[in-house]
C-alpha positions as CSV (number, residue, x, y, z in Angstrom):
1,X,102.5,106.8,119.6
2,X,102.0,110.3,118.2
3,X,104.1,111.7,121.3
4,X,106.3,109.2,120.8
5,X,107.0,110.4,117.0
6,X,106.9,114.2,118.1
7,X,110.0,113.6,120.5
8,X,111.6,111.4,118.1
9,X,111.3,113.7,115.4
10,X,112.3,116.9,117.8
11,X,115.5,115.4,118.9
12,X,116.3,114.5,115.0
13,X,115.9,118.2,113.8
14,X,117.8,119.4,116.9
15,X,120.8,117.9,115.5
16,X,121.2,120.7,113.1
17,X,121.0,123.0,115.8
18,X,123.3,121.6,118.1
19,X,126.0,121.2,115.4
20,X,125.3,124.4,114.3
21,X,125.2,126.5,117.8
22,X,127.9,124.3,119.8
23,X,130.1,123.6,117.2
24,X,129.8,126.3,114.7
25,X,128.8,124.8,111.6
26,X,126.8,126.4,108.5
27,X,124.0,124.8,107.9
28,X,125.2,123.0,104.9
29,X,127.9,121.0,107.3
30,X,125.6,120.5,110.0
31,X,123.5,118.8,107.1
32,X,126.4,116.6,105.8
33,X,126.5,115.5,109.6
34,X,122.7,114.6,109.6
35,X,123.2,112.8,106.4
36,X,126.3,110.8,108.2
37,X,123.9,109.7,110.9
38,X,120.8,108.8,108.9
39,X,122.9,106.6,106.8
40,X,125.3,105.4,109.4
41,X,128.4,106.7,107.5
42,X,130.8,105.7,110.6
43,X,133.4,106.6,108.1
44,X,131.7,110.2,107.5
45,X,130.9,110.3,111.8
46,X,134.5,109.8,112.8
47,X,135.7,112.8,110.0
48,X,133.3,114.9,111.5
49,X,134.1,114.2,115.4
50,X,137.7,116.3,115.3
51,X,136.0,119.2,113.3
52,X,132.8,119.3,115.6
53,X,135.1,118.7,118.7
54,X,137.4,122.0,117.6
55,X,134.5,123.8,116.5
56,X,132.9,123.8,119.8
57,X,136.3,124.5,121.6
58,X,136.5,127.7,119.4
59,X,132.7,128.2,120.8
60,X,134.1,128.4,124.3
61,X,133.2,124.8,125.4
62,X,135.2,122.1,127.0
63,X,137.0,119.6,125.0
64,X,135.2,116.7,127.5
65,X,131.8,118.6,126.9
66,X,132.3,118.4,123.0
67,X,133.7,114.7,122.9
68,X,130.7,113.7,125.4
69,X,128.1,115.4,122.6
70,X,129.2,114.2,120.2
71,X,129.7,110.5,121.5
72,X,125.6,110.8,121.8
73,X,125.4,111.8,118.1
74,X,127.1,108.8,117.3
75,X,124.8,106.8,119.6
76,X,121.9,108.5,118.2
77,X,123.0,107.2,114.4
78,X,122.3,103.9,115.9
79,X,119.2,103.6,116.8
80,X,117.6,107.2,116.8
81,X,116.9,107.7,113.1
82,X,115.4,104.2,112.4
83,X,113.5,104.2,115.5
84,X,111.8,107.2,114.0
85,X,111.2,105.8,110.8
86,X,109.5,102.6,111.8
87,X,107.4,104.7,114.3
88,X,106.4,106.8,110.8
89,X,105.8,103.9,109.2
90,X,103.8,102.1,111.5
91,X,101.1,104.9,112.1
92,X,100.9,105.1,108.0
93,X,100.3,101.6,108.0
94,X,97.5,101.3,110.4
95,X,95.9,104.5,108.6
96,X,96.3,102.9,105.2
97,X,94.9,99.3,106.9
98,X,92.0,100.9,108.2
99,X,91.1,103.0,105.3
100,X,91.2,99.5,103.4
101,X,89.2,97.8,105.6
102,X,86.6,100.6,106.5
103,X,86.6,103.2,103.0
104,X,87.3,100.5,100.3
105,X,86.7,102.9,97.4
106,X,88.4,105.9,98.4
107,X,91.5,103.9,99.1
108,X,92.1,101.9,95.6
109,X,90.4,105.4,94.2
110,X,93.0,107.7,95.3
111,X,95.9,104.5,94.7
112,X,94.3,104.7,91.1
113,X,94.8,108.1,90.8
114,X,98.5,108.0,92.2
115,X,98.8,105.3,89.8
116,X,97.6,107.5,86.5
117,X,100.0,106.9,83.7
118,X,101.1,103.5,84.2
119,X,99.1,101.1,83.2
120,X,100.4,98.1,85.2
121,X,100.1,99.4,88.5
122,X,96.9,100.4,87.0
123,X,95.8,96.7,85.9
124,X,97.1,95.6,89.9
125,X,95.2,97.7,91.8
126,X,91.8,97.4,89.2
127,X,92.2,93.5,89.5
128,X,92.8,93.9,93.2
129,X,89.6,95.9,93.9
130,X,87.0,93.5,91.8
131,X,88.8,90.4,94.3
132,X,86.9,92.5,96.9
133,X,83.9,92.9,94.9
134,X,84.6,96.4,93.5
135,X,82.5,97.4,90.4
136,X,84.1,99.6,87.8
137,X,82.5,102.5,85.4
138,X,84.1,103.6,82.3
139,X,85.1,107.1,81.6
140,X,82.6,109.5,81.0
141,X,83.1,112.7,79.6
142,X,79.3,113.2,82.3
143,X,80.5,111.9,85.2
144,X,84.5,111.2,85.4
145,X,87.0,113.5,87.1
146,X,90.5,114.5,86.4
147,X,90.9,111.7,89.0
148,X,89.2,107.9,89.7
149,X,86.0,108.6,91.8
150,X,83.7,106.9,94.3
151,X,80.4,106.5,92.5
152,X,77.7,104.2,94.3
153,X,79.5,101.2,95.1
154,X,82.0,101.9,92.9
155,X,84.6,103.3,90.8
156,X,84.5,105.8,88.2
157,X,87.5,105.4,85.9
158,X,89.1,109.2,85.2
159,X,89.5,111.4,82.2
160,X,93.3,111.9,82.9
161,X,94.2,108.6,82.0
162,X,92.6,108.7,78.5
163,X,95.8,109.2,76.0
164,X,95.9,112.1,74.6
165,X,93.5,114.4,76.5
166,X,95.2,117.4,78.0
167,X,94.4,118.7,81.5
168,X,93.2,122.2,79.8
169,X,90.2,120.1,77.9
170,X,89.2,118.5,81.0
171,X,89.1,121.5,83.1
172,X,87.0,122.8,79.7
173,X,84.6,120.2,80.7
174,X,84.0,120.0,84.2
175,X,83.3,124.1,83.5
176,X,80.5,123.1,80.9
177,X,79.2,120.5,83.3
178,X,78.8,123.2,85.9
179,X,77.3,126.0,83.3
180,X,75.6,124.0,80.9
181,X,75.7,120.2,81.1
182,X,72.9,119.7,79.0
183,X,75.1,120.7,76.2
184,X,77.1,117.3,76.9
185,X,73.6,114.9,75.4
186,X,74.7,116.1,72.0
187,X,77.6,115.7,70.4
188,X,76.5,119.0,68.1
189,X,75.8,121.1,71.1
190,X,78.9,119.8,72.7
191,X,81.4,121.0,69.9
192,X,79.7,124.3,69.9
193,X,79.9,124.9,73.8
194,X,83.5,123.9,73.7
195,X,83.9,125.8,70.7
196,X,85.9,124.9,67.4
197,X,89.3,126.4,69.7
198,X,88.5,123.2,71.9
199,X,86.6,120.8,70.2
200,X,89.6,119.0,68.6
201,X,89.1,115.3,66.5
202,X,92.1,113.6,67.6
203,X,90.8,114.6,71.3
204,X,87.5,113.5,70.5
205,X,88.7,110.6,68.8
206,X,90.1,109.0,71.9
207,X,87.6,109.7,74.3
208,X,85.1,108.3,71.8
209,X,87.6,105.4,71.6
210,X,87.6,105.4,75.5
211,X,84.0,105.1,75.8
212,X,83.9,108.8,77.3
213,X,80.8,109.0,74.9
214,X,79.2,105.8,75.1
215,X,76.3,107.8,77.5
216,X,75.1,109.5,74.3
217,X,73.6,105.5,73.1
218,X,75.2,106.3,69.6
219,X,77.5,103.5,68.1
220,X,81.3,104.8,68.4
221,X,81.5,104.2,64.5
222,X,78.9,106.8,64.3
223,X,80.2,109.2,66.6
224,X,83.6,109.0,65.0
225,X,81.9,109.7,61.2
226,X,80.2,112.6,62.7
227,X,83.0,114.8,64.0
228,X,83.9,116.6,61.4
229,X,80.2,117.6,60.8
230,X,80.4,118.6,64.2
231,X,83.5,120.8,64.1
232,X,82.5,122.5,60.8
233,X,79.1,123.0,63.1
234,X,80.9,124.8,65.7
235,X,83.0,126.6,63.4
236,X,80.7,128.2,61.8
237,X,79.0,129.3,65.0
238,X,81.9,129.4,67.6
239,X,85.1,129.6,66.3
240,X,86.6,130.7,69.4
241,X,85.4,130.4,72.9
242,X,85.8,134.6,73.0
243,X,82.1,134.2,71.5
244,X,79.4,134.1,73.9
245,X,77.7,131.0,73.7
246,X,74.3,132.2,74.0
247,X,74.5,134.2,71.1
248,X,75.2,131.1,69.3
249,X,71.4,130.5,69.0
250,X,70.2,133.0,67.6
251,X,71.9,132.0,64.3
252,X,71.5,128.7,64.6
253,X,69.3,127.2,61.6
254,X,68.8,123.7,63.3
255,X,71.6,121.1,64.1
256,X,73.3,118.3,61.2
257,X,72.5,114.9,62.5
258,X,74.5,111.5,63.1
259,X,76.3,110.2,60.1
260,X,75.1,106.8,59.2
261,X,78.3,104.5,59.8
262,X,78.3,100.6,60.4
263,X,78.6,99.2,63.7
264,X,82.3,98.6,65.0
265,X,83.4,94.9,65.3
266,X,83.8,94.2,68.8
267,X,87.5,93.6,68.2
268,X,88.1,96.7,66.7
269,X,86.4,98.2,69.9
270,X,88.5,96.4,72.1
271,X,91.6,97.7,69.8
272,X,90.7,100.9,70.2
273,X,90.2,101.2,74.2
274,X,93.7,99.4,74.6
275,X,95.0,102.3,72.7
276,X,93.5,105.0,74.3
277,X,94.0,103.7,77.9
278,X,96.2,101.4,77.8
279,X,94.3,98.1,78.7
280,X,90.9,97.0,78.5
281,X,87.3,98.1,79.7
282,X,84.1,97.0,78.4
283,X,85.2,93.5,78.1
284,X,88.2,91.4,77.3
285,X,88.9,89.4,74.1
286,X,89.8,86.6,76.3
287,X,86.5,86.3,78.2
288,X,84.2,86.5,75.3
289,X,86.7,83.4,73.4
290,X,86.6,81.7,76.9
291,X,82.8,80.8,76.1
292,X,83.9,79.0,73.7
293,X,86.2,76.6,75.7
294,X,84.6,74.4,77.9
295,X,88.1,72.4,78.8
296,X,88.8,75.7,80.0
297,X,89.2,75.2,84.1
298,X,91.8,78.5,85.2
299,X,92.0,82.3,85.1
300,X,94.8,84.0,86.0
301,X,92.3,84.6,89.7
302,X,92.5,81.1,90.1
303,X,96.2,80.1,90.0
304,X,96.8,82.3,92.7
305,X,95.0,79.9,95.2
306,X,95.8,77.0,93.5
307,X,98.2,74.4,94.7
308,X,101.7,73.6,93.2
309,X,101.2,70.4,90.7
310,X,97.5,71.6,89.4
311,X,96.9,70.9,86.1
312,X,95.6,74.2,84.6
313,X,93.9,75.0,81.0
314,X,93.1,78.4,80.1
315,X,93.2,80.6,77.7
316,X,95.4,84.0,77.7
317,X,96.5,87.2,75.6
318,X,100.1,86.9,74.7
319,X,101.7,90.2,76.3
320,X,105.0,89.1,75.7
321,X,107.3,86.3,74.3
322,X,111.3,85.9,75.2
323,X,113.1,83.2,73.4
324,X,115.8,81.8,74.5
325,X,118.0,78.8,73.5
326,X,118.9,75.5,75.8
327,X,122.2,74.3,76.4
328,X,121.8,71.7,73.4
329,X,121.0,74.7,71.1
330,X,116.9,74.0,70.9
331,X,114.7,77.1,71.0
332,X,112.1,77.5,74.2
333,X,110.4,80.1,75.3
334,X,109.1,82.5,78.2
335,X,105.6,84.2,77.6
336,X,103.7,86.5,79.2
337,X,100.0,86.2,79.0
338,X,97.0,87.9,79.9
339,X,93.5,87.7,80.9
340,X,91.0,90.0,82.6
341,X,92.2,89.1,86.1
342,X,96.1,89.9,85.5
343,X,98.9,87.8,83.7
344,X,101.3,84.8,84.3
345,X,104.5,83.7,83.2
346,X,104.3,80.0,81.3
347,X,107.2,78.3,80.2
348,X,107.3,76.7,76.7
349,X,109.8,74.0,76.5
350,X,111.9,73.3,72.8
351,X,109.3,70.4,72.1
352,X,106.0,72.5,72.7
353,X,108.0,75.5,71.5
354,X,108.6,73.6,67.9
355,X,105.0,73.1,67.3
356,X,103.6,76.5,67.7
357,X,106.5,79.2,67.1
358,X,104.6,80.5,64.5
359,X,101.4,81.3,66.7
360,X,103.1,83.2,69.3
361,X,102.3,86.8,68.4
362,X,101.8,89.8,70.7
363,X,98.1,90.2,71.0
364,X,96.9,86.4,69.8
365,X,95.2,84.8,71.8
366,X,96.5,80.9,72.7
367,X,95.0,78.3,75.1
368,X,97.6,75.7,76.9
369,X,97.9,73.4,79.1
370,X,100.1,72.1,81.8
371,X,101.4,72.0,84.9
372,X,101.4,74.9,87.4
373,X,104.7,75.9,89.9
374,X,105.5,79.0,92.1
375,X,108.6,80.6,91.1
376,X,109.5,83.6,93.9
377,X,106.2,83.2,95.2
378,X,104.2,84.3,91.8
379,X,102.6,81.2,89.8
380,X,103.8,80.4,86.4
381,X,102.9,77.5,84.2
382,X,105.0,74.8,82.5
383,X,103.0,74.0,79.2
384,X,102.3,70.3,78.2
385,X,100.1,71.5,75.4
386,X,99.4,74.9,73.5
387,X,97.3,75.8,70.0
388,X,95.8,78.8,68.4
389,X,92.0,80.0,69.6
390,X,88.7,81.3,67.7
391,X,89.4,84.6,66.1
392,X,86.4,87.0,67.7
């Protein structure tokens, strides 16, 4: 196959050469030719045949040579540049299937890292990986990477995807790790070894949020009271990181120690980590209200296997909510919602609709029932029944 793709490839990139050397063409017509034939132009080809024809005439050729050439261009249009293409594809496609199969970690952890920066692709791919039995870390400002890593037998989550953490800080980082990690088991030793220059609060505040700093066993209500004691801290011993950090100790008089702060509400935490990465990781509101359900019989795992007709009750995150009005003028409604295995569409029809408009707020939480249908092959629901949850 790989000679295969060597020869199809050759004869492709030859085509610049032969329009070039036999017909006399810069290299910016001889390009507008290999566009014509990658695309099939036939419109584009049959422009080009008189100019390539007298080109190669001017060259010295014979006007049956040039027509003959030129009549395999046009053949090659038809099956050439495909042909080379699906043999591309098909050799990417058995390296990706066997990576999959054979290396599940380093293949959703370098799609994850692709995937940096948008959070649903993100949420796919995470969701994808735990099907397979996949466990995830959180960040750690320890033991993540500007990218998402292999770690035992599973994945690290990376610092890039943290909101508001520029690449300069993590490169800051993965430095310290290398010249001084043990600076990293304390928040006040940290800011010093970055120095005041680096050791910014609204950087600190989202890896904090993140749980980049939940290693350090401190509640992340006390590690957010305590920055500022830990940036006055390192400004008054390292301003700048143009001071050497060993020097720093010899006028150290001892270290401040954690504020006293009360422990954040597990919703607030939750809050918090959506902001800062976009989605959730140390739980998800939904599972922790699910205990509370036992009607409950569907995630958004099982609907996938699920046969047309089931009659589903679960309990989502509303993502999103489109209203719409029918024909007779009634009000219904498409939402989104969301648990920690993905999302689904479910339909709320004007009579359903009617009796809970009021609760159908991004970010509440709403259990339903009804009936369960494929719609382009991706299951949505059509909802017999719907009311408000627990607040956590």
């Amino acid at each position: 196959m790989g000679e295969k793709l060597e020869i199809i490839s050759k004869a492709y990139l030859s085509l610049l050469q032969i329009a070039s050397v036999m017909a006399g063409f810069t290299m910016g017509q001889a390009d507008l030719l290999r566009r014509a034939v990658s695309k099939k132009n036939r419109q584009v080809l049959e422009e080009q045949r008189t100019a390539f024809v007298d080109g190669a005439m001017k060259q010295g050729f014979d006007v049956h040579v040039a027509e003959e050439v030129y009549a395999l261009i046009v053949r090659f249009a038809d099956y050439g540049f495909p042909k080379s293409h699906a043999v591309a594809y098909s050799v990417i496609s058995y390296q990706m299937a066997y990576l999959k199969a054979h290396f599940p970690q380093s293949f959703y952890s370098a799609l994850l890292s692709n995937a940096t920066g948008n959070v649903e692709k993100i949420l796919q791919l995470e969701n994808e990986a735990k099907e397979k039995g996949i466990s995830f870390y959180p960040p750690s400002l320890k033991q993540s990477t500007k990218f998402f890593t292999v770690e035992k037998d599973g994945i690290r989550y990376s610092l890039s995807g943290i909101k508001g953490v520029p690449y300069t800080f993590i490169e800051k980082v993965y430095a310290l790790r290398q010249a001084k990690p043990e600076a990293l088991d304390n928040i006040f030793d940290m800011a010093v070894a970055l120095s005041a220059q680096h050791f910014k609060p609204k950087v600190m505040e989202s890896l904090i949020f993140a749980g980049a700093l939940d290693y350090l066993d401190k509640d992340r209500a006390v590690l957010i009271a305590t920055l500022e004691a830990a940036l006055k801290h390192a400004e008054l011993l390292r301003p700048t990181e143009d001071i050497d950090i060993e020097s720093t100790t010899t006028f150290s008089f001892g270290k401040p120690k954690y504020m006293e702060a009360e422990a954040m509400p597990q919703k607030e935490k939750l809050l918090h980590e959506k902001e800062s990465l976009g989605f959730y990781i140390s739980a998800h509101p939904v599972t922790e209200e699910r205990a509370f359900w036992n009607e409950v019989n569907s995630t958004c795992r099982e609907l996938k296997q699920a046969r047309d007709g089931t009659y589903v009750k679960m309990i989502g995150m509303i993502e999103e909510v489109k209203k719409i009005r029918t024909k007779k003028g009634e009000q219904m409604a498409f939402v989104q919602l969301q648990d920690e295995f993905g999302t689904v569409s479910v339909t709320l029809f004007p009579q359903v609709f009617h009796l809970v408009q009021g609760l159908l707020l991004e970010d509440e939480l709403l259990y339903i029932e009804g009936t369960l249908e494929r719609r382009f092959g991706k299951p949505q629901v059509k909802v017999k029944h719907a009311q408000a949850t627990k607040r956590i």
